[in-house]
C-alpha positions as CSV (number, residue, x, y, z in Angstrom):
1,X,-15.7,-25.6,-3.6
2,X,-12.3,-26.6,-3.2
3,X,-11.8,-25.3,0.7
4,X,-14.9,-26.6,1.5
5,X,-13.5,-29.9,0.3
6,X,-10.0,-29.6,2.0
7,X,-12.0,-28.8,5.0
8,X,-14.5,-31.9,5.2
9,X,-11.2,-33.6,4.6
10,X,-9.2,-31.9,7.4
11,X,-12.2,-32.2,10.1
12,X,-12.7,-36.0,9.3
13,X,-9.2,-36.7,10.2
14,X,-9.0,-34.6,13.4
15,X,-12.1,-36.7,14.6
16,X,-10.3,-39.9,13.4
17,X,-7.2,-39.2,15.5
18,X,-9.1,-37.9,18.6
19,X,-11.1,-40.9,18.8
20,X,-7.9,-43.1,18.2
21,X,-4.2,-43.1,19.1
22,X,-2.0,-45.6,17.3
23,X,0.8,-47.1,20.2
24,X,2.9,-50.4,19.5
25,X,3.2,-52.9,22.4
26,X,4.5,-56.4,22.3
27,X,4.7,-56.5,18.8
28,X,0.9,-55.7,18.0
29,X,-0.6,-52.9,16.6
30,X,-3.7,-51.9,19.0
31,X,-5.3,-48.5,19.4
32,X,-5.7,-46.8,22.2
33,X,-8.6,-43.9,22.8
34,X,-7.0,-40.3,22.9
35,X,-8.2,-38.3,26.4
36,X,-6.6,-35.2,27.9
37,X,-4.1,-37.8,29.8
38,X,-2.2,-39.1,27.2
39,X,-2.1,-36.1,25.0
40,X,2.0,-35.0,24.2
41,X,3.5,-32.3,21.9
42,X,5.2,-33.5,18.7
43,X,9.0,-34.3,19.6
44,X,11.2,-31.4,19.3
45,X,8.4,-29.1,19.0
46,X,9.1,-28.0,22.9
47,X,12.3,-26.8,24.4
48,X,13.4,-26.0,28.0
49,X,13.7,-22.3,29.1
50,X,17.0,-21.1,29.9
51,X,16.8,-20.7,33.6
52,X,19.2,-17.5,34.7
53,X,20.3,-16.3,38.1
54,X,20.0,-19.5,39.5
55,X,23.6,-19.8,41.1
56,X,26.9,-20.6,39.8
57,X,26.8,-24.3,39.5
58,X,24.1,-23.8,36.8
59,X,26.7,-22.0,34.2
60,X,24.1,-18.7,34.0
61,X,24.5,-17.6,37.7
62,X,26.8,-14.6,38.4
63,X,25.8,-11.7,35.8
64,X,22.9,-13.8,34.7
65,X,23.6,-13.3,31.0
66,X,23.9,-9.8,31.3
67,X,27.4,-9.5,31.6
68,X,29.3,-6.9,33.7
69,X,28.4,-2.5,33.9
70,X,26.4,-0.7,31.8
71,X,23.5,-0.3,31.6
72,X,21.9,-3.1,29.7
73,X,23.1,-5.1,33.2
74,X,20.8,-2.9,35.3
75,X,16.7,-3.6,36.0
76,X,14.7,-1.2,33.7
77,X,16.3,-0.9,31.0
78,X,15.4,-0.7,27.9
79,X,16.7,0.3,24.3
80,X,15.2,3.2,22.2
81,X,13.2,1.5,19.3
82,X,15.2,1.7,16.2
83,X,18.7,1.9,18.2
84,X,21.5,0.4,16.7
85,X,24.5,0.8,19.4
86,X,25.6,4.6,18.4
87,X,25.4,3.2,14.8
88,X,23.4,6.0,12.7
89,X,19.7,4.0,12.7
90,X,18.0,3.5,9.5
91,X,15.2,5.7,9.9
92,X,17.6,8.5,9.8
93,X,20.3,7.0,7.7
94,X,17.5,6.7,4.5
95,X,16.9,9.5,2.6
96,X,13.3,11.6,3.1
97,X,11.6,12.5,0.0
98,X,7.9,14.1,-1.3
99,X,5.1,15.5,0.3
100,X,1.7,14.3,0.7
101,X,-0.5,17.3,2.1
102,X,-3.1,15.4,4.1
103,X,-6.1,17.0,2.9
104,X,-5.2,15.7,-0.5
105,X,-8.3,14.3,-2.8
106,X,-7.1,10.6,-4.4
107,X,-8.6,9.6,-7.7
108,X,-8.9,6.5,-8.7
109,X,-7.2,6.8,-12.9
110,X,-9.3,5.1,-15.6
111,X,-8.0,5.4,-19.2
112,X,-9.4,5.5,-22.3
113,X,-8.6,2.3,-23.8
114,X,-10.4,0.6,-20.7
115,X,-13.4,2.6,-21.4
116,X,-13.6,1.6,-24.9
117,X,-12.5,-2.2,-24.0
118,X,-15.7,-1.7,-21.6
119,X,-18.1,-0.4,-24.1
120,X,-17.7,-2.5,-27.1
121,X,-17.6,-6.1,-24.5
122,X,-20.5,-5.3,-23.0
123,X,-22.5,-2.8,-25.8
124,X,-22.3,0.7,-23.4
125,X,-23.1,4.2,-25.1
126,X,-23.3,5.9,-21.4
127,X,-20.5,5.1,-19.0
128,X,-21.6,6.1,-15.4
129,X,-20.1,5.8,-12.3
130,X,-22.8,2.9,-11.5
131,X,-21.6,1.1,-14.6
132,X,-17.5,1.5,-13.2
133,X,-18.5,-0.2,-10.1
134,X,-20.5,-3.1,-11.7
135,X,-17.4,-3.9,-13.9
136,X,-15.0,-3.7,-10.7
137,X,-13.2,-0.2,-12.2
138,X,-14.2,1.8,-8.9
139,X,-15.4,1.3,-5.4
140,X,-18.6,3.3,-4.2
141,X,-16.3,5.6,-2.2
142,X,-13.9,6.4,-5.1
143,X,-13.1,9.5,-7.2
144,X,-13.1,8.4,-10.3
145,X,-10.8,10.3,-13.3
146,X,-11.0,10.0,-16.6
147,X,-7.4,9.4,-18.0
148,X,-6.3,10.2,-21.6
149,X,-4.4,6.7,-22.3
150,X,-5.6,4.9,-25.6
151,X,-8.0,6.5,-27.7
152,X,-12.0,6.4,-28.1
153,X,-14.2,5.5,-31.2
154,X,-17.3,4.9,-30.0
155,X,-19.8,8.0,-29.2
156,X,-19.5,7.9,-25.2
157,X,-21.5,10.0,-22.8
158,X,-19.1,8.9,-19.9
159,X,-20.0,10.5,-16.5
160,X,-16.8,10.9,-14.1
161,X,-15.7,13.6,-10.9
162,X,-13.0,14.7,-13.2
163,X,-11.0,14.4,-16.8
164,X,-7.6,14.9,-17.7
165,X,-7.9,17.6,-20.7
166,X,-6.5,14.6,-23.2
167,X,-9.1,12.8,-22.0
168,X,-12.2,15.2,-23.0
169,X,-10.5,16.5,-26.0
170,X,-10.5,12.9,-27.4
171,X,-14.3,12.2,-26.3
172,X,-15.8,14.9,-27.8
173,X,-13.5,14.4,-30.6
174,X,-15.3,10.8,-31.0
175,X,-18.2,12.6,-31.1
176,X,-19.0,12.1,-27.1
177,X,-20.1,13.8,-24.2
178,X,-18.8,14.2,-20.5
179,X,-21.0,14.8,-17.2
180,X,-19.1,15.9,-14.4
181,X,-20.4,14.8,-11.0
């Protein structure tokens, strides 16, 4: 509601300036209509390019900004990504640490307290992957994993890809049930 507002707002005042361009002339205030000839960029948002090589007299001539050898003054070159001028570059200067195979399988961790949070707001006895994704807990291409944070009252029948053993051992201690898919 509020964009669409800011919106409405925003395109009635680009139509009101491109029909209309306020100018001052003789004292009066008139308008003048906006067309493609009379269209400027705001001052200062447009500066001059620094024009090199183009002889002496115009302060960049000579080297051309380049300065004198080496190879940064020669056509073609460029620097290595990451090079800092012999300095030992970041990417090697920062320590490298862990592993992540890259078959790995990624669960998405639900804990217990959440689960019971879940059933007693909204009445649940059976907790299903369906119901994870209705409430915003999983997306549909997720693993879910049953985590054993927090601790279960209610008689659950929760239905998950996998549990941490805390997790099942306080279930069925509730009195509950697990399904794994």
């Amino acid at each position: 509601m509020h964009i669409a507002k800011h919106s409405i707002i925003q395109n009635s005042v680009i139509i009101y300036l491109s029909l209309y361009l306020f100018s001052e002339s003789e004292g009066q205030h008139k308008f003048k209509k906006m067309n493609l000839s009379n269209l400027k960029p705001a001052v200062g948002s447009t500066k001059n390019s620094k024009r090199i090589g183009r002889g002496t007299g115009s302060g960049r001539g000579g080297t051309s900004t380049r300065g004198h050898k080496g190879a940064g003054s020669r056509s073609g070159h460029k620097t290595k990504i990451g090079f800092e001028g012999g300095q030992m570059p970041l990417q090697r200067r920062v320590p490298k640490v862990g592993f992540k195979p890259i078959n790995r399988t990624e669960y998405v961790g639900v804990n217990l307290d959440v689960l019971q949070a879940l059933a007693e707001k909204h009445s649940l006895t059976t907790i299903d992957f369906a119901a994870l994704q209705a409430h915003g807990l999983a997306s549909k291409n997720d693993l879910v994993k049953i985590l054993g944070r927090g601790e279960v009252k209610a008689k659950l029948e929760i239905t998950a890809h996998a549990f941490s053993a805390t997790a099942q051992k306080a279930i069925e201690a509730a009195g509950g049930s697990i399904v794994k898919l």
